[in-house]
C-alpha positions in Angstrom: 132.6 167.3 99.8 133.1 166.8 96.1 130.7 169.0 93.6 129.2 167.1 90.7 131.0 168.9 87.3 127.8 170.4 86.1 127.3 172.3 89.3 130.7 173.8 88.5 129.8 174.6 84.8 126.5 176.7 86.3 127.8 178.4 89.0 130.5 179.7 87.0 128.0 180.6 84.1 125.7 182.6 87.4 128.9 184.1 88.4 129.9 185.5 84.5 126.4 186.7 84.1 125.7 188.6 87.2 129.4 189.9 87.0 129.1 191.2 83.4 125.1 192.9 84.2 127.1 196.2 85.7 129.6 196.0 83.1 126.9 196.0 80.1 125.6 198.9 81.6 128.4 200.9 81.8 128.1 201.2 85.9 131.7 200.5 86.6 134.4 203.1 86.5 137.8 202.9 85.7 139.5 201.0 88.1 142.1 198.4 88.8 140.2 195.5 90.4 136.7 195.3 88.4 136.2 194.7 84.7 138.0 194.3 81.6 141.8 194.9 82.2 143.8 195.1 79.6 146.4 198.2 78.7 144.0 199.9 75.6 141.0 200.0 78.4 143.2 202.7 80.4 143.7 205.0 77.7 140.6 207.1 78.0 137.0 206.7 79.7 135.8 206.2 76.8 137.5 203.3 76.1 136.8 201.7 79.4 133.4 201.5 79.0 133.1 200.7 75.6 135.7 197.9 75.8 133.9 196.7 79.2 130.7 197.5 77.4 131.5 194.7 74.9 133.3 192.6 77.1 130.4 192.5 79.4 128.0 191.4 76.7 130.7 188.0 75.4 130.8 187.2 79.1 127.4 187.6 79.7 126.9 184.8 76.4 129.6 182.6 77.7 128.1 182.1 81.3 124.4 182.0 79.4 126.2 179.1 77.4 128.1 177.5 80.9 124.5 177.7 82.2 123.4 175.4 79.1 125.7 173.1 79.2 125.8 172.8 82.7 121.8 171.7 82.3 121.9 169.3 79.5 125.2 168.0 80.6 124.2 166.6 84.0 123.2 163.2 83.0 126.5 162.8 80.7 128.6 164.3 83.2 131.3 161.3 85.0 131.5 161.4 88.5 134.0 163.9 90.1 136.0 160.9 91.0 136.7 159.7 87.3 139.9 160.2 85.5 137.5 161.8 82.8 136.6 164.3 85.4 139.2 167.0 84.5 138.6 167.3 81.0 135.0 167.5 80.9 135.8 170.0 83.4 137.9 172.3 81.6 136.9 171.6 78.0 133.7 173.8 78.6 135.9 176.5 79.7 138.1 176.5 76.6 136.0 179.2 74.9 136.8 181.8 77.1 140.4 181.9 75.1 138.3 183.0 71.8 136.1 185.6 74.5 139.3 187.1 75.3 141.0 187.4 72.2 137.9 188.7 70.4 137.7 191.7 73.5 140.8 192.3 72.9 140.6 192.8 68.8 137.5 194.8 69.5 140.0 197.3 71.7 142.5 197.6 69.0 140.5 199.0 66.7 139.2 201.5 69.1 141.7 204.8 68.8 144.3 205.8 71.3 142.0 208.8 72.5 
């Protein structure tokens, strides 16, 4: 069975959003399999949740903007079968390079606590 792009697009942006609720809220402990991982975010609690805090709230945007896409994109979408088909794929994704890089300028400026 092949899924129609935009269908990809939302239930990636569903999956960012529901993923990065807990997050936001500062519900998930420091651990190795759940959140933002990156070396800063294991100095200190405190930096855990305020780096997943903030992460949390640009992946949160990013699957709100998948979401978007994903709706007025459906009728400009090609067919899974195209040649097109993989870059209107990952081209959406492509912002998720600027998420990452602007969680992890937000953790460099926090201190090494």
């Amino acid at each position: 069975m092949i899924v129609p792009i935009p269908y990809v697009h939302a239930g990636i942006g569903v999956l960012l959003s529901v993923i990065s609720v807990p997050l936001i809220l500062r519900k998930v402990p420091m651990n190795h399999l759940y959140g933002v991982r990156i070396p800063k975010a294991f100095v200190s609690a405190e930096n855990w949740y305020e780096i997943n805090a903030y992460g949390g709230k640009l992946l949160f945007g990013f699957g709100v903007f998948l979401l978007a896409f994903a709706y007025f994109d459906r009728d400009a979408a090609p067919p899974p079968t195209s040649a097109w088909a993989p870059v209107w794929l990952i081209v959406p994704l492509a912002p998720l390079v600027l998420v990452i890089a602007r969680i992890t300028v937000f953790a460099r400026r926090l201190p090494d606590r």
